[in-house]
Each structure stands twice: as structure tokens, then as C-alpha cells.
C-alpha positions in Angstrom: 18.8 -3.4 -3.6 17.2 -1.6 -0.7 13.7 0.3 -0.7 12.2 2.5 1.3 8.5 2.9 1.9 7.3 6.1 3.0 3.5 5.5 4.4 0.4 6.9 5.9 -0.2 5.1 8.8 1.3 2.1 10.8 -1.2 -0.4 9.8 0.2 0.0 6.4 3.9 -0.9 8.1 2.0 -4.1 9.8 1.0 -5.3 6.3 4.1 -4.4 4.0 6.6 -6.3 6.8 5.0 -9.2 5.9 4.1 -8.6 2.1 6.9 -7.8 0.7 9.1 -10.6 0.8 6.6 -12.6 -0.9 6.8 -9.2 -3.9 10.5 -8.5 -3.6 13.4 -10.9 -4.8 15.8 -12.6 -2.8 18.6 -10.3 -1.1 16.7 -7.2 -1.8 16.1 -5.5 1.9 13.8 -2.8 2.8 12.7 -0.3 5.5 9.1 1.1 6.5 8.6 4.8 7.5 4.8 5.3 8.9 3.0 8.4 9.1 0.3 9.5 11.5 -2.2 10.2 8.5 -2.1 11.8 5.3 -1.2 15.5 6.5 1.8 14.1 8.4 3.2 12.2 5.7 2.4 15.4 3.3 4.5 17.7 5.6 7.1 15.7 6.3 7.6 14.5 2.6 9.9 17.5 0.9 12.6 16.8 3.7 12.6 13.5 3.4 12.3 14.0 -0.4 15.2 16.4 -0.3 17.1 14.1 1.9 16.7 10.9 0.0 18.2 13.1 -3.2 21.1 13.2 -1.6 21.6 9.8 -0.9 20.0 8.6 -4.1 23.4 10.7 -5.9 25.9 8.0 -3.7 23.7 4.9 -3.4 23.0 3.4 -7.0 21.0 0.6 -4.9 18.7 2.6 -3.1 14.5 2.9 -4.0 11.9 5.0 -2.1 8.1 3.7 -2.9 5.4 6.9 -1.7 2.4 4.6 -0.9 -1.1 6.3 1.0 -4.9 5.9 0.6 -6.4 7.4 -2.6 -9.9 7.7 -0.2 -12.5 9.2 -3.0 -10.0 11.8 -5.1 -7.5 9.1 -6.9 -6.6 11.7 -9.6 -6.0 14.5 -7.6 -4.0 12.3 -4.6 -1.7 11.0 -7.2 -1.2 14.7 -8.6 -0.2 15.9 -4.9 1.7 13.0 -4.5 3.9 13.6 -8.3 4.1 17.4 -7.4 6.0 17.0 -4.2 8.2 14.9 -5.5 9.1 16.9 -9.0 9.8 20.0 -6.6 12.5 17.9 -5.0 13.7 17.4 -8.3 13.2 13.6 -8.6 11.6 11.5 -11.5 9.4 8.9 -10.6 7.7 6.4 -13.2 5.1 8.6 -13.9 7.5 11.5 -15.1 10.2 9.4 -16.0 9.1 9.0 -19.7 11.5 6.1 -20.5 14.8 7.4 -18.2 15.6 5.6 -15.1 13.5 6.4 -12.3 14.0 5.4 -8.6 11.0 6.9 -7.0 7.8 5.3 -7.1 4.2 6.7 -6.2 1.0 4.6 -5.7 -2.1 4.2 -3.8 -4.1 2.0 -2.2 -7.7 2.4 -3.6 -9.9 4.0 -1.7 -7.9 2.4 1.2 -5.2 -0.1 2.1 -8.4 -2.5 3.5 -9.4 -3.3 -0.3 -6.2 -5.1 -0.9 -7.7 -7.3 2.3 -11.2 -7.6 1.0 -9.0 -8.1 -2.9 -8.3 -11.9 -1.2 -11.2 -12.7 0.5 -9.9 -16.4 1.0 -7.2 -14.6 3.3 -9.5 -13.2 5.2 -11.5 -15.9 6.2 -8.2 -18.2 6.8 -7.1 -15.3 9.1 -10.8 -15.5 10.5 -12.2 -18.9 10.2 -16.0 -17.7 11.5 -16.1 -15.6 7.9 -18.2 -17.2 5.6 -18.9 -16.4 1.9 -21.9 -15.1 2.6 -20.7 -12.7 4.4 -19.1 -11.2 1.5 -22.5 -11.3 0.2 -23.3 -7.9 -2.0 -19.7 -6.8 -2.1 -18.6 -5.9 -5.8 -15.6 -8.0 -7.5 -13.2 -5.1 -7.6 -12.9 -4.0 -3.9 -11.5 -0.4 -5.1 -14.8 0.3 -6.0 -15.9 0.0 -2.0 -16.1 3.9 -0.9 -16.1 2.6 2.8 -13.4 -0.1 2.7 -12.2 -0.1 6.0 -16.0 -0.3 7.2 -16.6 -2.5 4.8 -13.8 -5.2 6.5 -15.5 -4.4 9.6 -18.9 -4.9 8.7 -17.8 -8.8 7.1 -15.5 -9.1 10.2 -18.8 -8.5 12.9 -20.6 -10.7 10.9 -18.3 -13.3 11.7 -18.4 -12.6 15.3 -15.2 -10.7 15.6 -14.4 -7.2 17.1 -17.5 -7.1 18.0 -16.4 -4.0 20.5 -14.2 -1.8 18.3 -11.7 -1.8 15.1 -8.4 -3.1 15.0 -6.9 -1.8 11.7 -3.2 -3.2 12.9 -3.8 -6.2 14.2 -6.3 -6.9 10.8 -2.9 -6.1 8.8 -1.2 -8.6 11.2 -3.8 -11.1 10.9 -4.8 -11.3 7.5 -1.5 -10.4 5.7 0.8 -13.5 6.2 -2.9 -15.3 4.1 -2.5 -12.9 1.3 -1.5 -14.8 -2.1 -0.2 -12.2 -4.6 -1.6 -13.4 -8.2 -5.4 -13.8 -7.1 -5.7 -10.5 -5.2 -8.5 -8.7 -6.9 -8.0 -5.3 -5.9 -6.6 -3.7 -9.2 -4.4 -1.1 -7.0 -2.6 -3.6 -5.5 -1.8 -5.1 -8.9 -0.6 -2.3 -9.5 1.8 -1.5 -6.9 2.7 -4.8 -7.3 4.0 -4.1 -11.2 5.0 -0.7 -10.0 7.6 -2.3 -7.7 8.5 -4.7 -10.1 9.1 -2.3 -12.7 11.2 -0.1 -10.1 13.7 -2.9 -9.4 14.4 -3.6 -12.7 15.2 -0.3 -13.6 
């Protein structure tokens, strides 16, 4: 089995290269395709899309996962995201209905920094100055955080680190190889999670 993950931005790559072999069985491979931001990814999509149709006709063993931040408009980014791919002619498991589907959509809600703030033990074994107070007013489901990405920040600063500026890929690279799977709280990466599973198994 080998998947392909087309993505907004490289920080996403810099978390998924070390994620996914803890989500993905053994001797399954797969390859990251960043974006420079949403409107990239959206205008490079329909020839990628129309590309991977191709293959998908003459490689039984071949998956393409569509994952990008939801931001504040989950409904409507998801709808973008299924019509794109229905114009290329391609079920995913939204559309699929029951019939084998090789395409899966998902997003990271509002952004790929809750599934950081989802494990906050990862974070502060990335960043040993973080203390649980520091957490301190942050709802239990992080998709709910509007300002995630500030939000990682703000607890980061708090425990003395980049103090001068963000660092979205080297937070990926940092806290990512800490993430544990089955007590991530952010309820979009659980569901990616079953997403993928359910994609490999079908």
C-alpha cells in the first residue's frame, strides 16, 4: 500500500513524516506533497486530481489523503474540498456510499496546531519549561481554539521559548516524535486517524 498526502503547507509535511508510521501498518510507504497555503494547494488540486486518476486505473495499491486547515468554515472547506474531487471524477469516503473509495478528505480543525495542543503531554516533553499551568484556561477539545496556532505560541512564550518569533516547522519537528495517538484530544485528528484507517482497509 502507498499513500499520498496532498497538504497545505510544509509544516504539515514536518509532522506527518514523523506521524504516520506510528498510524500506518507495517510495509505500507507513503509520500508528502506540501502546498504554499490553501490557494496553492486549491489550484494545483484538479491536475493532480486528474493525474492521480490515471494512476489510480493501474495501481490497485495506491491512496491519496487531501488534508488542510478547516480555519473557522469546516462545512464549507470540506464542501470545496469534496467538489474538486467529484469533478475529477473520483469517490472519496464521503461520496462513496458503501463502494470502494481510494481518496480521502480531512481537516485539521481550525488548524494543524490543535492536534499539538490535542497532547499536551507532548508538548511539554518536547518543551520541558511548559508547565500545566500554562495550559491554564484552554478548553478540552482544542478544535474549539479559533487561534490555534497563537494559541501554541502563547503556551510556548510562557515557557520561555520563541520568545522572538514563530517557528511552525520546527514546532512540528519538535513536538511530533512526543505525540501518542490514543490520548490525542483533538477530535479531528481522531478522525483522520479513523479516516486513514478506514481507507487502508478498503
Amino acid at each position: 500500500m502507498h499513500i499520498e498526502f496532498l497538504l497545505e503547507e510544509p509544516s504539515s509535511e514536518a509532522a506527518l513524516n514523523i506521524l504516520l508510521p506510528k498510524l500506518l501498518p507495517a510495509g505500507a510507504t507513503f509520500h508528502c506533497h506540501p502546498h504554499r497555503g490553501k490557494t496553492d494547494l486549491f489550484q494545483r488540486l484538479p491536475g493532480r486530481l486528474k493525474n492521480y486518476a490515471r494512476r489510480l486505473a493501474q495501481e490497485p495499491e495506491l491512496r491519496v489523503v487531501i488534508l488542510m486547515d478547516a480555519d473557522t468554515d469546516c462545512r464549507r472547506r470540506k464542501a470545496e474540498l469534496e467538489q474538486v474531487v467529484a469533478k475529477a471524477g473520483l469517490l472519496t469516503k464521503t461520496t462513496a456510499t458503501g463502494q470502494p473509495f481510494r481518496i480521502l478528505t480531512r481537516l485539521a480543525v481550525q488548524e494543524l496546531e490543535a492536534w499539538f495542543l490535542g497532547d499536551r503531554e507532548a508538548i511539554q516533553a518536547a518543551y520541558p519549561r511548559v508547565r500545566p499551568q500554562h495550559f491554564g484556561g484552554l478548553p478540552h477539545d482544542p478544535d474549539t481554539i479559533v487561534d490555534t496556532w497563537e494559541t501554541l505560541w502563547r503556551v510556548l512564550r510562557e515557557g520561555k521559548y520563541y520568545l522572538a518569533g514563530k517557528a511552525k516547522i520546527e514546532w512540528a519537528e519538535t513536538i511530533a516524535p512526543h505525540l501518542e495517538p490514543d490520548r490525542n484530544q483533538s477530535a479531528s485528528f481522531q478522525y483522520f486517524r479513523q479516516g486513514l484507517a478506514l481507507l487502508l482497509n478498503d
